[in-house]
C-alpha positions as CSV (number, residue, x, y, z in Angstrom):
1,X,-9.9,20.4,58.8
2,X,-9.2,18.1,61.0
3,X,-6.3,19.2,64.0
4,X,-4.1,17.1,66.3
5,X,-2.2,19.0,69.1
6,X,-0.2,17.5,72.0
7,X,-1.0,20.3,74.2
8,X,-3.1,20.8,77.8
9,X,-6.4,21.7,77.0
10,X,-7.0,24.6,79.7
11,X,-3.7,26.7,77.5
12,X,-5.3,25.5,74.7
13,X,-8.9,26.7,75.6
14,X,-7.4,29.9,76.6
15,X,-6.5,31.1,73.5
16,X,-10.2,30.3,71.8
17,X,-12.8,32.9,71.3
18,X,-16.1,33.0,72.9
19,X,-18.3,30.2,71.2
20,X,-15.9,29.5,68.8
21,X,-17.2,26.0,68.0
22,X,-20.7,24.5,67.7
23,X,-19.9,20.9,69.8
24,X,-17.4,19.5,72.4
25,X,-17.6,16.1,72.5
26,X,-15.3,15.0,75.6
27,X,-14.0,12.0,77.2
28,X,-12.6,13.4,80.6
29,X,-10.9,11.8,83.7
30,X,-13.1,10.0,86.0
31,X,-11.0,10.3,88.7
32,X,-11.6,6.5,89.4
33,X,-7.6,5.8,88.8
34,X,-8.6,3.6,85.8
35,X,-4.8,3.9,84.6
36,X,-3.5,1.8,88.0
37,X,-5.7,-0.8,87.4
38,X,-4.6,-4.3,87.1
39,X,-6.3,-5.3,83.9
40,X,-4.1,-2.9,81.7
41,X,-1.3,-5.5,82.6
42,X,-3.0,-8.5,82.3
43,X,-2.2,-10.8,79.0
44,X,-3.3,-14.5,79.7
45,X,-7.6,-13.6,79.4
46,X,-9.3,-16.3,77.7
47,X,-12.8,-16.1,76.9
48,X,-14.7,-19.3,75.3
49,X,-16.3,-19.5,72.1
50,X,-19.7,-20.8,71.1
51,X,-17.6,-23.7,69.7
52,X,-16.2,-24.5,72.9
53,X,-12.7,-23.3,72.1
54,X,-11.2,-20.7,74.4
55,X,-9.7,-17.5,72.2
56,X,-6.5,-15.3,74.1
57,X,-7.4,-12.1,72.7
58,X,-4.8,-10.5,74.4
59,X,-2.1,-12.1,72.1
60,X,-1.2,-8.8,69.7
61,X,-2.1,-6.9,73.1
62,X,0.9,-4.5,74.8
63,X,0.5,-3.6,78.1
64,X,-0.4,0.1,79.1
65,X,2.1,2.1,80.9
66,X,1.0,2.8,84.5
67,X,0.3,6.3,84.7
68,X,-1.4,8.9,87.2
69,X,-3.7,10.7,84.9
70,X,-7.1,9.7,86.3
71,X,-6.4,10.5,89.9
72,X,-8.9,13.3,90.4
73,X,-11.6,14.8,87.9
74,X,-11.2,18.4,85.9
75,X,-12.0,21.4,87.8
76,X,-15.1,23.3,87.9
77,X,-12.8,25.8,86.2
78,X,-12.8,23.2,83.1
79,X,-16.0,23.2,83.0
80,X,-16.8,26.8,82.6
81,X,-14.1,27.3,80.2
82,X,-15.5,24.6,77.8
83,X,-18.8,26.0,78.1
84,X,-17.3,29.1,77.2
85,X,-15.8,28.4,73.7
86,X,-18.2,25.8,73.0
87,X,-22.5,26.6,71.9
88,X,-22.8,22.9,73.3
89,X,-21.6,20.1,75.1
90,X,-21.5,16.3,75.1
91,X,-18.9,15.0,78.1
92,X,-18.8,11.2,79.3
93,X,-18.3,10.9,83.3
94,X,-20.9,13.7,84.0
95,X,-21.8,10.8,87.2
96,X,-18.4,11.4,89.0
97,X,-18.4,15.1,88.3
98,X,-19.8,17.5,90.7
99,X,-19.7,21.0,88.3
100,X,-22.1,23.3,89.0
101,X,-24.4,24.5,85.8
102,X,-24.8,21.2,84.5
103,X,-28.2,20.8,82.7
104,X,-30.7,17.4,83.0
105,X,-29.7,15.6,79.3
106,X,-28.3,12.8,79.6
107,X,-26.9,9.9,77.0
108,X,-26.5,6.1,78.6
109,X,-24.8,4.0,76.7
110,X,-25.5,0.2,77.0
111,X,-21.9,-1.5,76.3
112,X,-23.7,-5.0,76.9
113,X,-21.5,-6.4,79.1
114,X,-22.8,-9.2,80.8
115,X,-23.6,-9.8,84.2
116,X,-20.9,-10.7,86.1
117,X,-18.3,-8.8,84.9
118,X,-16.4,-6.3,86.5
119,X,-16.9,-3.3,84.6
120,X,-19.8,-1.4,84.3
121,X,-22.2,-2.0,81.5
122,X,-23.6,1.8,81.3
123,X,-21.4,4.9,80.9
124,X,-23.4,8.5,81.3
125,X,-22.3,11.6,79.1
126,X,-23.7,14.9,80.4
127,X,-25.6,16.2,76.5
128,X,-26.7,20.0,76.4
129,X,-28.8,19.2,73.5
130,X,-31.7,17.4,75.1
131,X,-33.1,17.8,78.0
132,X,-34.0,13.6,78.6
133,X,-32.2,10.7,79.0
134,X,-30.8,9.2,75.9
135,X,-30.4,5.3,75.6
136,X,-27.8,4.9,73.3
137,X,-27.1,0.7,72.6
138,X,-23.4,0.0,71.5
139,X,-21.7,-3.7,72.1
140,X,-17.7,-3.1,73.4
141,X,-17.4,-5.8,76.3
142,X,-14.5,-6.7,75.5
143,X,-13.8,-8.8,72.3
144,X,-17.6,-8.8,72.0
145,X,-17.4,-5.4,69.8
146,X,-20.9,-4.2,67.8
147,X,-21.2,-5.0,64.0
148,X,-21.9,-1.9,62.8
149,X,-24.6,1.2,63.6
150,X,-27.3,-0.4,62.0
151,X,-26.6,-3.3,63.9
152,X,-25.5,-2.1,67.3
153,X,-26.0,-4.5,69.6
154,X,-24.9,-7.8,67.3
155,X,-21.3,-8.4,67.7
156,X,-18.9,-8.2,64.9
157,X,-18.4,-11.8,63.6
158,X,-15.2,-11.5,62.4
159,X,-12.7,-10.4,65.3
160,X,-9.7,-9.4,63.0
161,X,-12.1,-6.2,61.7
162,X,-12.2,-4.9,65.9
163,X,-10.7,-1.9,66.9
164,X,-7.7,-2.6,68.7
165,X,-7.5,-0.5,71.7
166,X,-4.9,1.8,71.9
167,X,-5.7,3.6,75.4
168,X,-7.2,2.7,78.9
169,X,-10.5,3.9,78.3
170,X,-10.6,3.7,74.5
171,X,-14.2,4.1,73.4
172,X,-15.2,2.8,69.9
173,X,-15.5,5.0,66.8
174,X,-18.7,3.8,65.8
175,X,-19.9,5.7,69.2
176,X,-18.4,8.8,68.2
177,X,-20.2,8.4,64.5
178,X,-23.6,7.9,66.1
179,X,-23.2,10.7,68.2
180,X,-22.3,12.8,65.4
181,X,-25.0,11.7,63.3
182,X,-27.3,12.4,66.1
183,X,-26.2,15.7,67.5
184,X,-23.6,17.3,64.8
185,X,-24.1,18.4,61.2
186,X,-21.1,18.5,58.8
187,X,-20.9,22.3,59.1
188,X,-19.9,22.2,62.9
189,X,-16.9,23.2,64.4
190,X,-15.9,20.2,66.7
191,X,-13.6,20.1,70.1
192,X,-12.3,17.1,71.8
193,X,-10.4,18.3,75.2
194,X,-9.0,14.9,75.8
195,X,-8.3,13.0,72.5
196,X,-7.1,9.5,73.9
197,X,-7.3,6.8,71.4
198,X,-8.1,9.4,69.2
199,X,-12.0,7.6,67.7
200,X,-13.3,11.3,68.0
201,X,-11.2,12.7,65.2
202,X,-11.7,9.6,63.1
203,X,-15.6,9.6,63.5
204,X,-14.9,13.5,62.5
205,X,-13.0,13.0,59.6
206,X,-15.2,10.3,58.5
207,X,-18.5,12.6,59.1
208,X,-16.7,15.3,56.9
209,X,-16.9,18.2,59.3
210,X,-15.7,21.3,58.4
211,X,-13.1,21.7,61.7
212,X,-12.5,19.0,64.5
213,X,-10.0,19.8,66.9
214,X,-8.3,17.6,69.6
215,X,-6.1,18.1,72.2
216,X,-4.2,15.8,74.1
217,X,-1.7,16.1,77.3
218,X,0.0,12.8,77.0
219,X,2.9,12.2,74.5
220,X,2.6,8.4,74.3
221,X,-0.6,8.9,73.9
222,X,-0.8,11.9,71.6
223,X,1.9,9.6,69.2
224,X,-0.3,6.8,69.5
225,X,-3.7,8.4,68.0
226,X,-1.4,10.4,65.6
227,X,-0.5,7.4,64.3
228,X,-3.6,5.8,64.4
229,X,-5.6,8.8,62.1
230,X,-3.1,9.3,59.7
231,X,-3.3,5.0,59.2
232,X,-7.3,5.8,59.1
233,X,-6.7,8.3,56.4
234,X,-4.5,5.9,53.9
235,X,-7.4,3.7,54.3
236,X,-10.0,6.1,52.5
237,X,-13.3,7.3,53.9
238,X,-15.5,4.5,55.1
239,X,-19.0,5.9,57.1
């Protein structure tokens, strides 16, 4: 069963039971106001080609809507209350959070962006299911997006089969599948607190889990993943 509500989390949380599913997997504000910044507007990005040819990927591209939904981080109280309902945890940010009770795992994913760039090439997810850090290598720099899972760090060759990013901090859906495959089995019970582009319930759907559930506080961007699953679903399973 897989569940998409356009609702805030902390109401939503409030009506869940104790432990009521095995695994959040979360994508939560870094309070870094990533939704002001000036790349969501820009459209005339080239980038050049081994052949020499420069390639405007930003052609089918519509700008994001300015909006104020990464000005501050979630409260300790969002924290506890996660831990509550969930037996474990897997939430992206955990370096600009400050939560008390959080544990020493740690996943860092390599994006393999290259140096010069302005965005960072790591991203660090707090994981209560190890007690390490966890590299975890995934190409998305950009159009430079990774083949497949088996392949992770080889970029897709042909660029019409990339995600097309549908939120400001829209992470790829083969990440959520190899976290799944890593850290999930297809008996869980899943949560997603902040559904975005909506890859989690994809990844979940495709994994075959028995419940996924994501929430999401933004209507544009609750329409927008709605949208995006059921197209997923016409398509047919593809893992």
């Amino acid at each position: 069963m897989i569940e998409l509500l356009h609702i805030d989390c902390m109401e939503y949380m409030a009506t869940c039971k104790d432990k009521q599913f095995d695994l959040a997997i979360c994508d939560v504000p870094y309070g870094i106001n990533v939704a002001k910044m000036p790349y969501l507007t820009e459209m005339s990005t080239t980038v050049k080609q081994k052949n020499g040819n420069r390639l405007n990927g930003n052609k089918n591209k519509r700008p994001y809507a300015i909006k104020e939904w990464d000005s501050s981080v979630p409260t300790q109280a969002y924290f506890d209350e996660l831990r509550r309902i969930s037996k474990e945890q897997i939430i992206w940010g955990i370096e600009y959070m400050n939560w008390e009770g959080v544990g020493s795992g740690r996943i860092k994913w390599d994006k393999g962006v290259a140096d010069g760039m302005s965005f960072n090439r790591y991203e660090i997810a707090y994981c209560s299911l190890v007690n390490n850090i966890i590299e975890l290598p995934l190409l998305w720099a950009g159009m430079c997006q990774a083949k497949c899972l088996a392949e992770p760090m080889t970029q897709q060759g042909n660029k019409s089969l990339n995600e097309r990013r549908i939120h400001p901090t829209h992470k790829p859906i083969l990440l959520y599948k190899r976290l799944l495959l890593d850290y999930a089995k297809p008996t869980d019970k899943i949560i997603d607190t902040h559904l975005g582009s909506g890859s989690s319930a994809i990844a979940a759907y495709d994994f075959g889990v028995a419940e996924f559930i994501g929430t999401e506080i933004d209507k544009e961007y609750f329409e927008a993943a709605r949208k995006r699953f059921e197209n997923h679903k016409l398509q047919g399973k593809l893992f």
